[in-house]
Residue frames as qw, qx, qy, qz and C-alpha x, y, z in Angstrom:
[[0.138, 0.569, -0.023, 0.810, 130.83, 88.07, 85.01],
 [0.357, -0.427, -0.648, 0.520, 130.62, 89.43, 88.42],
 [0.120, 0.916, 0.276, -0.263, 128.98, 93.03, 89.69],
 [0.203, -0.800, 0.128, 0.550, 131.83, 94.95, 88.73],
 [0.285, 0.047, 0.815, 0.503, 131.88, 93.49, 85.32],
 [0.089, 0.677, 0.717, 0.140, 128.34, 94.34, 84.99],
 [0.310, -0.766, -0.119, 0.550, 129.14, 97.75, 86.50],
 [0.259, -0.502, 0.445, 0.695, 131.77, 98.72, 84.34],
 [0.090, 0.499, 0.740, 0.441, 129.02, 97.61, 80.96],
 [0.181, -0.672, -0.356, -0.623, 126.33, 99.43, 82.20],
 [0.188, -0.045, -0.508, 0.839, 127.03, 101.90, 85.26],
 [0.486, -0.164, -0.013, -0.858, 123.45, 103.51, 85.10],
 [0.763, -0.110, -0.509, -0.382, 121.65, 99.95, 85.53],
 [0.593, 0.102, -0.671, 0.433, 123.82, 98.66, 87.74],
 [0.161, -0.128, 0.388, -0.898, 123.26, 102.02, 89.96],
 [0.517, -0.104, -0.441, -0.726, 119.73, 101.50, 89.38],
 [0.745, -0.092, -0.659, 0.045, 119.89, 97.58, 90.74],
 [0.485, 0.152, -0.570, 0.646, 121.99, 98.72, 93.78],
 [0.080, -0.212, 0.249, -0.942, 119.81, 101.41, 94.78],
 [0.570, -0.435, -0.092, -0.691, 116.69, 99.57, 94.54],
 [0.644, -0.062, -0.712, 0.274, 118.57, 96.78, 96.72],
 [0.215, 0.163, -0.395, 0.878, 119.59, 99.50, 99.02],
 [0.409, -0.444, -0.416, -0.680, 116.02, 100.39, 99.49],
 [0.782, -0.356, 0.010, -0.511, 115.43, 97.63, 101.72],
 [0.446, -0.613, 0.625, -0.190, 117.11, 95.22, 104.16],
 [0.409, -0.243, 0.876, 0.076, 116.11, 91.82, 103.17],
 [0.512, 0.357, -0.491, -0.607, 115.03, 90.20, 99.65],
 [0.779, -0.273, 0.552, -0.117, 114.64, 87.19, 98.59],
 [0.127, 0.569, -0.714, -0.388, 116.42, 84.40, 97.37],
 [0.866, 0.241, -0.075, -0.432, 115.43, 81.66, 95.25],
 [0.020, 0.288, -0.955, -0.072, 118.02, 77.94, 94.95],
 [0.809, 0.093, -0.440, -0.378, 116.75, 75.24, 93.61],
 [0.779, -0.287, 0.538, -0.148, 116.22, 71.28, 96.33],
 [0.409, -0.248, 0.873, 0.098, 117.57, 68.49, 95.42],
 [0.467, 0.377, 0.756, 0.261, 114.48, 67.44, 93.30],
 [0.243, 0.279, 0.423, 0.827, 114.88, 70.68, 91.30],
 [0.221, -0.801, -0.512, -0.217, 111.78, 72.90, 92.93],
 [0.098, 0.748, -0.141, 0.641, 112.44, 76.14, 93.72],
 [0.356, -0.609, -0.707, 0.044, 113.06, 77.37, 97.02],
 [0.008, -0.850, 0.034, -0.526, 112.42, 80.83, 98.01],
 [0.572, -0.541, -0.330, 0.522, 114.11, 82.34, 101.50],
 [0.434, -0.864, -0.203, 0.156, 114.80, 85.02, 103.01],
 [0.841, 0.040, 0.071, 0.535, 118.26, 87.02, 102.60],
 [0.098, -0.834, 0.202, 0.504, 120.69, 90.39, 103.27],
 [0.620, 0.603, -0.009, 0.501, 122.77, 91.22, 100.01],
 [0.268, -0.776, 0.102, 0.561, 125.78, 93.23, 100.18],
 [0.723, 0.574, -0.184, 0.339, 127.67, 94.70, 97.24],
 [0.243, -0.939, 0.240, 0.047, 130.86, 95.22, 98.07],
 [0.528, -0.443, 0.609, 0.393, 134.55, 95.16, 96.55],
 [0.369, 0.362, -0.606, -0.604, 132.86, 95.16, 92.95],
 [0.082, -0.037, -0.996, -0.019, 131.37, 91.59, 94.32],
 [0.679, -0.336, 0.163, -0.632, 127.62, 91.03, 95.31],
 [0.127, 0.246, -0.908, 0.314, 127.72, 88.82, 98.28],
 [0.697, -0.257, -0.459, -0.487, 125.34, 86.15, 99.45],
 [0.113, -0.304, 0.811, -0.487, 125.76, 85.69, 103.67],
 [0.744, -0.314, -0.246, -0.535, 123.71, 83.01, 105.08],
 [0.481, -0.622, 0.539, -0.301, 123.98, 80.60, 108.45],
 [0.061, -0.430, 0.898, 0.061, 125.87, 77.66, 108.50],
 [0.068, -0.168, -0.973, -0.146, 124.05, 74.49, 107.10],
 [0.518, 0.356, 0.396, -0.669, 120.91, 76.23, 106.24],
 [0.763, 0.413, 0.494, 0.067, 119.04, 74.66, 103.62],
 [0.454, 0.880, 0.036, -0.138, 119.58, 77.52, 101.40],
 [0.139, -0.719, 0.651, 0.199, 123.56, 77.44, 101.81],
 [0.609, -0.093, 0.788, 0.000, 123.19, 73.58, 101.28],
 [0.630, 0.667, 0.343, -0.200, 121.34, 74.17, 98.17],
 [0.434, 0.848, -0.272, -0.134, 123.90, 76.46, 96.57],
 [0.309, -0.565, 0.739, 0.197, 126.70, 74.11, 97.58],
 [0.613, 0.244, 0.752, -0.002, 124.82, 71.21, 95.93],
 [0.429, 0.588, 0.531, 0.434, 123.52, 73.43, 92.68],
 [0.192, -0.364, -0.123, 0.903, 125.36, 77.09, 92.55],
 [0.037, 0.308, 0.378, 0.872, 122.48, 78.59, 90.18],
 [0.063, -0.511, -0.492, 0.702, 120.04, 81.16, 92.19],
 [0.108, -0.709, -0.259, -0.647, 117.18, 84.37, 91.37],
 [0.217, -0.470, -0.452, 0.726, 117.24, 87.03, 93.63],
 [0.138, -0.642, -0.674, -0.338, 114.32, 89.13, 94.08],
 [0.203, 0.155, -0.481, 0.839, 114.65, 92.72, 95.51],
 [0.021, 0.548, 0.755, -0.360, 112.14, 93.38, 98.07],
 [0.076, 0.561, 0.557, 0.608, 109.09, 95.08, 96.55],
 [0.065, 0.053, -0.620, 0.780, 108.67, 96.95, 99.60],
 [0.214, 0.435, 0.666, -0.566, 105.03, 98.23, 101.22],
 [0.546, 0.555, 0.328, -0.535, 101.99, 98.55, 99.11],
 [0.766, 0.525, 0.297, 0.223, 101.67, 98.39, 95.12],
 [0.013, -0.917, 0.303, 0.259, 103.79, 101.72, 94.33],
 [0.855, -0.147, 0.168, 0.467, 107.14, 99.63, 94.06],
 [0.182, 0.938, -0.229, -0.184, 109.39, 102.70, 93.65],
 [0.122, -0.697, 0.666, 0.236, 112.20, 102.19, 91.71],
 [0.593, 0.356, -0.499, -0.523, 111.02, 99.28, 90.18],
 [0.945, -0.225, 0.184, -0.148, 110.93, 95.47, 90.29],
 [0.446, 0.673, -0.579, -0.115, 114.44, 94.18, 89.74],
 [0.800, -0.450, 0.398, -0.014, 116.00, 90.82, 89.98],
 [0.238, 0.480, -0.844, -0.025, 119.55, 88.92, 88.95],
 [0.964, -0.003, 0.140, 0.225, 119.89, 84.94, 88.37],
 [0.216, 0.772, -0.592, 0.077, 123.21, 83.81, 88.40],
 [0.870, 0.039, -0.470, 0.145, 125.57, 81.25, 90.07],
 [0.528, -0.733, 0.144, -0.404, 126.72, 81.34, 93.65],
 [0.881, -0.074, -0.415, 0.216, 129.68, 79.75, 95.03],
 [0.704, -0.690, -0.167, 0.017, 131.47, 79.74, 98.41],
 [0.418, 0.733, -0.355, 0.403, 133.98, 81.39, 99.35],
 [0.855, -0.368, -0.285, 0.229, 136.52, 80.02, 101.96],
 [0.543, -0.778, -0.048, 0.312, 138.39, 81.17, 104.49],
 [0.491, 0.013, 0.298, 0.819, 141.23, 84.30, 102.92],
 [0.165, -0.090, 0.127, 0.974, 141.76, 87.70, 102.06],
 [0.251, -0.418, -0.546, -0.681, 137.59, 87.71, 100.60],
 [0.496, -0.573, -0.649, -0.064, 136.21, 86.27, 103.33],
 [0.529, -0.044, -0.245, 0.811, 138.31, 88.37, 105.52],
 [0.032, -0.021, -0.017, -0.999, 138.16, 92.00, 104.07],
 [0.566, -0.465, -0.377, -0.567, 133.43, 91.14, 104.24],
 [0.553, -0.536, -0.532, 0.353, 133.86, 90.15, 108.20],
 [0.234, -0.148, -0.149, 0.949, 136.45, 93.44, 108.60],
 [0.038, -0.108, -0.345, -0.931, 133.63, 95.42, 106.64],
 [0.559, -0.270, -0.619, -0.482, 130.25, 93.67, 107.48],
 [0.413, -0.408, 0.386, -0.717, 130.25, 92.16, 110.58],
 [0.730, -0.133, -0.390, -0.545, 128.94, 89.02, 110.52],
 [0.878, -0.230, 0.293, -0.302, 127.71, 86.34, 113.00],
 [0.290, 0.286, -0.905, -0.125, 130.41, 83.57, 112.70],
 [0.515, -0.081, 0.654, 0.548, 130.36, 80.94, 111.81],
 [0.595, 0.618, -0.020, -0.513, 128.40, 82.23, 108.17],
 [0.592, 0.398, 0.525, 0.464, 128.61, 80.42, 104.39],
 [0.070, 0.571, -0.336, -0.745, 130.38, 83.72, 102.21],
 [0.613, 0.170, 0.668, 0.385, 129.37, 83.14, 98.67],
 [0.029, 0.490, -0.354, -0.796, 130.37, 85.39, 95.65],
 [0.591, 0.588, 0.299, -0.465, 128.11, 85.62, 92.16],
 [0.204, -0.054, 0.697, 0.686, 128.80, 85.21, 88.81],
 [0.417, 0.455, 0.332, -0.713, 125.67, 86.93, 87.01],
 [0.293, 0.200, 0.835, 0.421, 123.80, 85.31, 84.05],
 [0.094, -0.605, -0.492, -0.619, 121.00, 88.05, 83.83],
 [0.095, -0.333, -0.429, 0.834, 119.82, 91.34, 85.67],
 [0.055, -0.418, -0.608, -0.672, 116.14, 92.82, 84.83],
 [0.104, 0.372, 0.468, -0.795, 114.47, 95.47, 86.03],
 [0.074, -0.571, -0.755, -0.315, 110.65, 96.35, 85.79],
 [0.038, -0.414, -0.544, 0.729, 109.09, 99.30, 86.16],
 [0.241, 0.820, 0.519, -0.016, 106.37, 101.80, 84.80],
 [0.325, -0.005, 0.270, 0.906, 107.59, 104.81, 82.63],
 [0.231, -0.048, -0.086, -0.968, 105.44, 108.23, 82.33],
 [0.432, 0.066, 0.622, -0.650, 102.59, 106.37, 83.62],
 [0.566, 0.495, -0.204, -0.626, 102.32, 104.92, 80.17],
 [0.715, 0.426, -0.540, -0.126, 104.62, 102.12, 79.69],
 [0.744, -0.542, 0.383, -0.073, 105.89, 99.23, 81.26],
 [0.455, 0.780, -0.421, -0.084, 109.34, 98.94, 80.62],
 [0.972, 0.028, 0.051, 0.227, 111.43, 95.52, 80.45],
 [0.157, 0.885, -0.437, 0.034, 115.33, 96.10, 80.70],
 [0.943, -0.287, 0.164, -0.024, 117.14, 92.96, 80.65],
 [0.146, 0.784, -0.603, -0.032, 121.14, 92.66, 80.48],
 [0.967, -0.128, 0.141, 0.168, 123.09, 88.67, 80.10],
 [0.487, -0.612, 0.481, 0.396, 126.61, 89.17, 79.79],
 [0.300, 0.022, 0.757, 0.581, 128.58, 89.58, 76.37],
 [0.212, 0.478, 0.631, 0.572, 125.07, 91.28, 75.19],
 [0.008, 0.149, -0.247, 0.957, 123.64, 94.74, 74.96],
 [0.275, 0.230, 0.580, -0.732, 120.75, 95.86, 77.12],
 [0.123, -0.511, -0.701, -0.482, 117.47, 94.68, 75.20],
 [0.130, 0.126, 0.195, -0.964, 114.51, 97.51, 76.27],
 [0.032, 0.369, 0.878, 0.303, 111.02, 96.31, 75.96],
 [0.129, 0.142, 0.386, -0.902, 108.31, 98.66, 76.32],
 [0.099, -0.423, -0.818, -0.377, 104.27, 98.11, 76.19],
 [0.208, -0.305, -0.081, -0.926, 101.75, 100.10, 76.19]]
């Protein structure tokens, strides 16, 4: 399932996700080396087109990773201090590359980017946001494709 799949399930969450992406500039992502250990980096998101896109520079590690093993966590930036408005939210999924045509295309026309770039489009396996409710609860919201939102909440 891509964003606009996830969108079109749950449009409030989705907003939610987008906005606290929007927040801030750069996040991070998470791809997994060769001997299977995480690694975190650095990274712009875009949605756009119903897609969420993953730019990054040619034969960086991270690009190298996802060609080698397309499954990723992205982590939106918590910004300054503890606060975290809007919550703590992140998507795992799969990540693969999109090649020159009409995608790659209509995100240069729109975006801008430094050429050369790796383009790579999502496929989402889970989206969960964290955050604090009436100053009481800390609420879990976790969505996987094909099932409904689960809502955890603790006191």
């Amino acid at each position: 399932m891509n964003w606009a799949d996830f969108t079109a399930a749950e449009p409030d969450f989705a907003a939610a996700v987008e906005r606290r992406f929007g927040a801030f500039r750069h996040h991070v992502l998470v791809t997994l080396r060769r001997d299977g250990s995480p690694r975190p980096s650095g990274l712009e998101v875009r949605f756009l087109g119903g897609e969420l896109w993953l730019g990054m520079m040619p034969g960086s590690l991270k690009a190298r990773d996802l060609l080698r093993d397309p499954r990723f966590a992205l982590q939106a930036n918590p910004g300054a201090g503890t606060a975290m408005a809007g919550g703590d939210v992140r998507i795992g999924g799969r990540a693969y590359e999109v090649g020159a045509g009409a995608a790659k295309a209509g995100y240069v026309k729109e975006v801008e980017p430094p050429e050369p770039f790796h383009l790579f489009r999502t496929e989402l396996t889970e989206v969960v946001r964290t955050c604090v409710e009436d100053d009481r609860y800390l609420v879990v919201r976790v969505w996987k494709p094909g099932e409904p939102v689960r809502t955890l909440r603790r006191t």
